[in-house]
C-alpha positions, -999 to +999 in steps of 0.1 A: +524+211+514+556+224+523+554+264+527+584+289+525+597+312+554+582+339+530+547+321+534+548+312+567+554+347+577+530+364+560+502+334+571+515+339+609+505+379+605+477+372+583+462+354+614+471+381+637+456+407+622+422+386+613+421+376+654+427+413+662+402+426+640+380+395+655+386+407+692+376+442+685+346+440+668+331+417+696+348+443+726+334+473+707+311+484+729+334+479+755+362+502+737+345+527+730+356+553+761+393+536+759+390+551+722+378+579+729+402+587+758+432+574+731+419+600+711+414+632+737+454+617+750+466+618+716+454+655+710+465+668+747+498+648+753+518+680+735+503+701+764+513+678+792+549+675+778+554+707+774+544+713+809+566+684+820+595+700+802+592+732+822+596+719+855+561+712+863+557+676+877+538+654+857+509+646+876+501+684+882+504+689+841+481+664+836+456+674+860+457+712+850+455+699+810+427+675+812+407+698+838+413+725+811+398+707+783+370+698+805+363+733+811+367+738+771+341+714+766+320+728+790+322+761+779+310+752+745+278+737+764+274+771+784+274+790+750+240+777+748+230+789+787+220+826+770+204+815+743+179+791+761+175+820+793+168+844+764+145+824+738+129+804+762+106+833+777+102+843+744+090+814+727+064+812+752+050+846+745+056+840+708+037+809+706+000+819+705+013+848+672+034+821+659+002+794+657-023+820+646+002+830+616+012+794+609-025+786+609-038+817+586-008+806+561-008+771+558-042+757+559-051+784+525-021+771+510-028+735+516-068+740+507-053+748+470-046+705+470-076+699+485-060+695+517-085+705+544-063+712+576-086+727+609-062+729+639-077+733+674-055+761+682-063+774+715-060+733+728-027+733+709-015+771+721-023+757+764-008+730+763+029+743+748+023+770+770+018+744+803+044+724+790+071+758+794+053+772+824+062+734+838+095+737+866+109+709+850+092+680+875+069+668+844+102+664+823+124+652+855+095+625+860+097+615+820+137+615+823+137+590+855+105+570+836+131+566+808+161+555+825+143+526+845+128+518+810+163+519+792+183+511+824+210+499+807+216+529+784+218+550+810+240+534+829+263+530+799+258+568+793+269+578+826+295+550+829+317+562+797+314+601+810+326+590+842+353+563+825+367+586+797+382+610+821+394+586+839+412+568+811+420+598+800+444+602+830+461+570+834+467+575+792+484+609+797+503+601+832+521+569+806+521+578+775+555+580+768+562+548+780+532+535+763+544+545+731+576+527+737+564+497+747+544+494+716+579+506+692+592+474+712+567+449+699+576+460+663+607+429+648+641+444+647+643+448+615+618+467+610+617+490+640+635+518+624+612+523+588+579+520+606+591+541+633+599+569+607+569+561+593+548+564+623+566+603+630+558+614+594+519+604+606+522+626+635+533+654+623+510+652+594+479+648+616+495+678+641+490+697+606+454+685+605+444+693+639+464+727+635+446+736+602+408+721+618+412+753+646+419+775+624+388+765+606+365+765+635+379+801+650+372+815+610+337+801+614+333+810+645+342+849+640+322+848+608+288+832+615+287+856+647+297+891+628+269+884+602+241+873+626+255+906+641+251+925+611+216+913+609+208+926+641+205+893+661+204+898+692+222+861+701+248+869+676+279+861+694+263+831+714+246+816+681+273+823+656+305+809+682+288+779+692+279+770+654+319+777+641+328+756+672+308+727+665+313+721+631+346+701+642+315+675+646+304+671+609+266+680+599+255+677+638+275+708+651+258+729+619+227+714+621+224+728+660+237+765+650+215+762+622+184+750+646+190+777+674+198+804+645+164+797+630+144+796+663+164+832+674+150+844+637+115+832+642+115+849+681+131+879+674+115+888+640+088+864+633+095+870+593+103+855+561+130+882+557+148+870+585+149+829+580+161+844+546+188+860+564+200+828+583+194+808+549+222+834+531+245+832+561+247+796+567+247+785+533+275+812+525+294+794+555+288+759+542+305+769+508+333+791+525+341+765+552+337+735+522+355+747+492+378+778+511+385+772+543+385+731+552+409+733+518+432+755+523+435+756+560+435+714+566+440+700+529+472+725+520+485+716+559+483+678+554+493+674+511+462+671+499+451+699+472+411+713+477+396+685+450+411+660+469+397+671+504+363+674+489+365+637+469+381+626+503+348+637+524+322+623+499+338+592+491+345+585+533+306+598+538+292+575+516+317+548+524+312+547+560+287+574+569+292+596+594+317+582+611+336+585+577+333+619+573+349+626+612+377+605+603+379+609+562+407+636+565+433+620+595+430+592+577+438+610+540+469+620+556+476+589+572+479+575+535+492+606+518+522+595+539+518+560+530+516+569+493+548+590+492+566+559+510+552+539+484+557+563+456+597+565+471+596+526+466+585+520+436+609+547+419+637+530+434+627+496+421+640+477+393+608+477+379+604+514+374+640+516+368+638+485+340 
């Protein structure tokens, strides 16, 4: 069997990209932090050449850009610092209220099935309140119990915090020369279309990332001025952490949500109230779903609001959660693709008959 240039070509790339997609599902594990660091370089590189370009040598931008998005990150934890100082107390002298109400509500309510509940509420009410007057040795001792148990995960745990800022360096010090190296592995002849192509990508995905802050600053502002029109007194701590987290899909909501319900349950210890963090997170679900996440990202990166929302179920379901982090980069990686394509086909002889 005699095959064509043609053939041969596409069967030598065929085999490529089989063996590449080989090696990197058995290194996955392995990549992970090197992807993850890809990532964080890809998002801070701007910062570092801008930086570069004002005279500031290169090493120094990187170190004052990746130190600041450390202390980004770490500000986002420390959002939470007030809120467990502040419920923690609390929840301890809520508890013994919480369990008598809990107990006078729920076991007449389940009695009407013929469910017969009888909890042992002053065994249940000392040992939550041992386990919060505890200094943190019982949990220290169940943490270190854990990590000889699951040795490895631990170790892998600590390993990628310690590896990604690491990687994260090296990627940011080279990048520029990293990027050309790989433009130099693409054939001749094709250097210049998929390096156009490649631009167009960027500057679509600068869009996204553009339009995803502006989402999480309008969440942010908005979850924290209605808590604070409800009179929660964690308002600001509550309502910015939960429009800051929501660049991580369901988990980031599902924490505001969590603490928003627990400040609700502390401070008021009514029905009223969790109906009050029910109207104000649902009301920010639909504003940052079919308003916000739309107009801000979708508009930014060509895709009208039907599209972003098809785009987020049909990733979801495709590929779970993971799918819904990446559904919109990649939506504009192919809007990109589909105008090329679109271009192409136009100018064909077959559209043109």
């Amino acid at each position: 069997m005699t095959l064509s240039p043609t053939q041969r070509q596409t069967l030598t790339w065929t085999a490529l990209a089989l063996a590449a997609a080989l090696l990197l599902w058995l290194l996955a594990p392995v990549l992970t932090p090197f992807l993850v660091a890809a990532v964080l370089a890809y998002v801070l590189h701007p910062m570092v050449e801008r930086l570069a370009r004002r005279g500031l040598p290169r090493v120094l931008a990187v170190l004052l850009v990746e130190v600041l998005a450390l202390l980004a990150a770490l500000s986002l934890l420390l959002l939470l610092v007030p809120v467990l100082i502040k419920e923690v107390p609390a929840l301890k002298a809520q508890i013994p209220p919480l369990l008598d109400r809990l107990d006078h509500t729920l076991a007449p309510w389940l009695a009407q099935f013929g469910i017969q509940v009888n909890l042992d509420l002053a065994s249940l009410k000392a040992w939550l309140v041992q386990l919060l007057d505890d200094k943190g040795d019982d949990w220290l001792a169940a943490a270190l119990s854990s990590a000889r148990l699951g040795g490895s995960v631990m170790l892998s745990l600590v390993g990628n915090a310690v590896l990604v800022p690491v990687v994260l360096f090296y990627l940011l010090s080279d990048w520029s020369a990293l990027v050309a190296r790989l433009q130099a592995l693409v054939p001749p002849r094709l250097r210049a279309p998929v390096i156009a192509f490649l631009d167009e990508c960027d500057a679509v995905l600068g869009q996204y990332l553009r339009g995803q802050v502006l989402v999480m600053v309008a969440l942010a502002l908005f979850y924290a001025a209605a808590l604070a029109l409800a009179r929660f007194d964690l308002a600001l701590p509550v309502g910015v952490f939960t429009g800051l987290a929501v660049f991580v899909p369901y988990i980031g909501f599902g924490l505001g949500l969590a603490l928003a319900v627990l400040a609700a349950l502390l401070q008021f210890g009514t029905l009223a109230a969790l109906g009050w963090v029910a109207l104000i997170y649902g009301t920010g679900q639909v504003l940052e779903s079919f308003v916000l996440t739309p107009r801000l990202v979708g508009e930014r990166i060509g895709l009208s609001p039907l599209a972003v929302i098809f785009a987020l179920m049909a990733f979801g379901q495709l590929f779970g959660f993971v799918g819904v982090l990446v559904a919109l980069p990649a939506s504009a990686v192919a809007v990109v693709a589909a105008r090329r394509l679109r271009a192409a086909y136009v100018a064909s002889e077959i559209y043109r008959g």
